[in-house]
C-alpha positions as CSV (number, residue, x, y, z in Angstrom):
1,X,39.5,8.4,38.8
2,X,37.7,5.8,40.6
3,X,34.8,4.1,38.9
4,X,31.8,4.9,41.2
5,X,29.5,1.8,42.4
6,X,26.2,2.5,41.0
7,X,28.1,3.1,37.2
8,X,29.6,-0.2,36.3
9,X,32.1,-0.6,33.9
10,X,31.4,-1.8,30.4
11,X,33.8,-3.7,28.4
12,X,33.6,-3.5,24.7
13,X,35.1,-7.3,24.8
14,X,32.4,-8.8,26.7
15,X,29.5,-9.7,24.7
16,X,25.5,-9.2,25.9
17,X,23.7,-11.6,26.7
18,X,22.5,-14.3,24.4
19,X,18.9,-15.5,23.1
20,X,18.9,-19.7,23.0
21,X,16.1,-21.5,22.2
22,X,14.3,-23.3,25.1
23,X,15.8,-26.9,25.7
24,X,14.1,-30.0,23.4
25,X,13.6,-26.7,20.8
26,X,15.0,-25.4,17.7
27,X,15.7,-21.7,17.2
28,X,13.4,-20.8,13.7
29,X,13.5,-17.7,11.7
30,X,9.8,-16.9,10.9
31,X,8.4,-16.7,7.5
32,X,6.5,-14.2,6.0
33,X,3.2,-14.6,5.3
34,X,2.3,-14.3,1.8
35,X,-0.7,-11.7,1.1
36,X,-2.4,-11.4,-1.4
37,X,-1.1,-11.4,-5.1
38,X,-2.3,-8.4,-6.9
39,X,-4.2,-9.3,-10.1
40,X,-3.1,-7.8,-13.3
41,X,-5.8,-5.6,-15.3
42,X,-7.7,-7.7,-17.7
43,X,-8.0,-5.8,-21.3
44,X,-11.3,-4.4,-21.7
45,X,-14.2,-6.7,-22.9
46,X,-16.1,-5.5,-26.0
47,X,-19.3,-3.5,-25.4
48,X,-18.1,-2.2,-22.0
49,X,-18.0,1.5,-23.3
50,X,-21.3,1.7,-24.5
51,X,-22.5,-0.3,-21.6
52,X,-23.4,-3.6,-23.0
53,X,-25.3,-6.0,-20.8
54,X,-22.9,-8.2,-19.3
55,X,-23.6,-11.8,-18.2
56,X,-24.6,-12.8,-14.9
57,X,-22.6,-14.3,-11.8
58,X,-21.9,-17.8,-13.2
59,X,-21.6,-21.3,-11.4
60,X,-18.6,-23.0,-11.6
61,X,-16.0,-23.6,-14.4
62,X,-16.4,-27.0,-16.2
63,X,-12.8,-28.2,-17.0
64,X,-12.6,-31.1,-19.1
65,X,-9.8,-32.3,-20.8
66,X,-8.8,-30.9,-24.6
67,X,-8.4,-33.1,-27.2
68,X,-4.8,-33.7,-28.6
69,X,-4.3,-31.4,-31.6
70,X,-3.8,-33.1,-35.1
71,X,-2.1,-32.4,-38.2
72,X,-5.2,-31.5,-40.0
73,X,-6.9,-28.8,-38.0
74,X,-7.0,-26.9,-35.0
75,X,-7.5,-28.4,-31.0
76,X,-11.0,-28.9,-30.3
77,X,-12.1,-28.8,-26.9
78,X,-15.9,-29.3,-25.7
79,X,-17.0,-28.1,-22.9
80,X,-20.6,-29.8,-21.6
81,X,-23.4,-27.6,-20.8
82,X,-27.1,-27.7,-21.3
83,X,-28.6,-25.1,-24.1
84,X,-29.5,-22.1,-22.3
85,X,-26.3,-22.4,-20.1
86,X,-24.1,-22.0,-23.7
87,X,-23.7,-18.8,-23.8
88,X,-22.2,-18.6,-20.2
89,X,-20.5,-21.5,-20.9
90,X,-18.5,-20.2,-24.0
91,X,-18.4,-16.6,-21.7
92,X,-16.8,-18.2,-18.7
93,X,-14.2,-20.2,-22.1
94,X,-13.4,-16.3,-23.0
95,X,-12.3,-15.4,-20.1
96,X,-10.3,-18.1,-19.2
97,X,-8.3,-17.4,-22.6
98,X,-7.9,-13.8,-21.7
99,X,-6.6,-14.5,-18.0
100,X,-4.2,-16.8,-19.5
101,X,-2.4,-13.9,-21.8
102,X,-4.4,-14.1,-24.9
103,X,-5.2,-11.6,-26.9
104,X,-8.8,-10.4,-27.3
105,X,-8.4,-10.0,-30.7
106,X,-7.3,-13.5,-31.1
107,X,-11.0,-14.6,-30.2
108,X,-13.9,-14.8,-32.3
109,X,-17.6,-16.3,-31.0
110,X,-19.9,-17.3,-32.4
111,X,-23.6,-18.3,-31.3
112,X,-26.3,-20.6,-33.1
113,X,-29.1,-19.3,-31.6
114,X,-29.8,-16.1,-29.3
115,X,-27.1,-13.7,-29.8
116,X,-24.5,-12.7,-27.8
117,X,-25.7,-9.5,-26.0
118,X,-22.7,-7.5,-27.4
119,X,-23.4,-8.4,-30.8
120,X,-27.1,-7.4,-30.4
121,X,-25.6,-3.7,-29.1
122,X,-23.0,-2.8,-31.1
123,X,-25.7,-4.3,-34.2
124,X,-28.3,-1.2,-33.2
125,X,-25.7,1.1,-34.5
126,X,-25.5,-0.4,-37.5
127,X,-24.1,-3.5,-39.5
128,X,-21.1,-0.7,-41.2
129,X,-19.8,-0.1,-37.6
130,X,-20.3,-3.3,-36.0
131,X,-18.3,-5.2,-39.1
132,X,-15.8,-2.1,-38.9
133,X,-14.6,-3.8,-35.2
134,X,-14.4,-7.2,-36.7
135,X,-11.9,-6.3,-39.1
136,X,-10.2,-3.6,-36.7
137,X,-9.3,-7.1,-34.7
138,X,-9.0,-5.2,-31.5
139,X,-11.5,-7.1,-29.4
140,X,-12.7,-10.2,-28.8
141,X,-15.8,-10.7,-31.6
142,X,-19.1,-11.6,-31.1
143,X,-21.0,-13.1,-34.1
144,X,-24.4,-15.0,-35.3
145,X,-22.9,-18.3,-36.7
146,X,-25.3,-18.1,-39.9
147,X,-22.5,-14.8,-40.3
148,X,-19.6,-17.2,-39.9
149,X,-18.9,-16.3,-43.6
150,X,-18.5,-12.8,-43.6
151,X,-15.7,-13.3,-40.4
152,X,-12.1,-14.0,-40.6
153,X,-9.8,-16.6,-39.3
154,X,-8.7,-16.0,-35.8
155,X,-6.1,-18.2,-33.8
156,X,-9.4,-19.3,-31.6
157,X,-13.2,-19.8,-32.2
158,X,-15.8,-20.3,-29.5
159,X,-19.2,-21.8,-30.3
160,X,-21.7,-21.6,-28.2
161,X,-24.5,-24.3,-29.5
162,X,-27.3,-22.2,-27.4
163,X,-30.2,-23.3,-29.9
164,X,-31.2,-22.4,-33.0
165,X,-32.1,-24.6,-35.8
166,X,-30.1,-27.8,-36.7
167,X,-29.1,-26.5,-40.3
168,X,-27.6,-23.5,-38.9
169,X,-25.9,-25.6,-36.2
170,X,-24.7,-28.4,-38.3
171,X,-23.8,-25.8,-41.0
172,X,-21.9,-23.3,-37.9
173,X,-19.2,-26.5,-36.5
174,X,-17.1,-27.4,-40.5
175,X,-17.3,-23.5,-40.3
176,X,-16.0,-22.7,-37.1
177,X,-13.3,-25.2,-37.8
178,X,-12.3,-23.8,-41.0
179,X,-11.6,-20.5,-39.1
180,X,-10.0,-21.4,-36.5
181,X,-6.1,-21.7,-36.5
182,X,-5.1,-23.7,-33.3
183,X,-8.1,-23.9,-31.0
184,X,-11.8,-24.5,-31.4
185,X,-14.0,-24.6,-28.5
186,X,-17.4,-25.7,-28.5
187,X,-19.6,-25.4,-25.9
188,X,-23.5,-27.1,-25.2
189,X,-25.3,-30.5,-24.9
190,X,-22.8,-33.5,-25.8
191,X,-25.3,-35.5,-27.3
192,X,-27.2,-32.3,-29.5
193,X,-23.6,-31.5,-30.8
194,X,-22.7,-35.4,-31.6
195,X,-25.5,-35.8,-33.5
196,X,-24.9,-32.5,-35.3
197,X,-21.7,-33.7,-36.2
198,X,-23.0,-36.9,-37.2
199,X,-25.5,-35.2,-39.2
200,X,-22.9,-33.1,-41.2
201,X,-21.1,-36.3,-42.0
């Protein structure tokens, strides 16, 4: 049967036509565009339940370099800030640790002078309960350094020098040290702590 004019004949042999890239141009296969990376869940910060103050926006992070590790104790690390900035300071050290995969219950705090606001809550229910979540090792801890005796080791201490008398601050550093098995990090005023340390010597 003859092929009619307005149906032209296809053959399976010939190929369509072709895209080429414009002359002077190379033919690129386009990327995706990367959106954004979903962020894992954090574990819960102590005092969240029973809705414990929690600290305000901060500035930003001061990084300084750690300190090389020696045979005789744990990393110590300080991170500069002025007194009443201490307490975010070591805050801001916390959750750095926990983004980077450690365990809450790795990380005990302590504080020389106001304490933290999660200690203060979970103290007006009473010393039996709030010493019952130290030793269940669950969370991150929250402690007065003049209690640095009653607390157990844990792999990392945060200090937070945020006033408080020299005794108890000279008398909270050998302690915080002595608990701490691979990281201690203290965080205030350079020259205060120096001359705490110097003190203590």
């Amino acid at each position: 049967m003859p092929l009619i004019p307005e149906e032209p004949q296809i053959h399976a042999s010939v190929p369509g036509p072709r895209a080429t890239p414009a002359a002077g141009r190379t033919a690129q296969t386009p990327r995706p565009v990367p959106g954004p990376r979903p962020t894992p869940p954090r574990p819960s910060r102590p005092g969240t339940a029973r809705g414990a103050a929690v600290p305000a926006q901060r500035g930003p992070r001061d990084r300084t370099a750690p300190a090389a590790p020696t045979a005789a104790g744990p990393q110590i690390q300080l991170i500069p800030a002025p007194a009443d900035g201490a307490l975010d300071a070591a805050e801001e050290a916390v959750d750095l640790l926990l983004d980077s995969g450690r365990a809450p219950g790795d990380v005990l705090v302590l504080t020389t002078g106001e304490e933290h606001p999660w200690a203060a809550h979970e103290l007006s229910f009473g010393e039996k309960a709030y010493w019952a979540q130290h030793d269940a090792r669950e969370d991150v801890f929250y402690a007065a350094a003049s209690a640095a005796g009653r607390t157990t080791a844990r792999p990392v201490v945060v200090v937070a020098v945020n006033g408080g008398a020299d005794d108890d601050a000279v008398q909270a550093l050998p302690a915080a040290m002595a608990k701490a098995g691979s990281l201690l990090i203290v965080c205030g005023d350079p020259e205060r702590i120096n001359s705490l340390i110097g003190t203590g010597a």
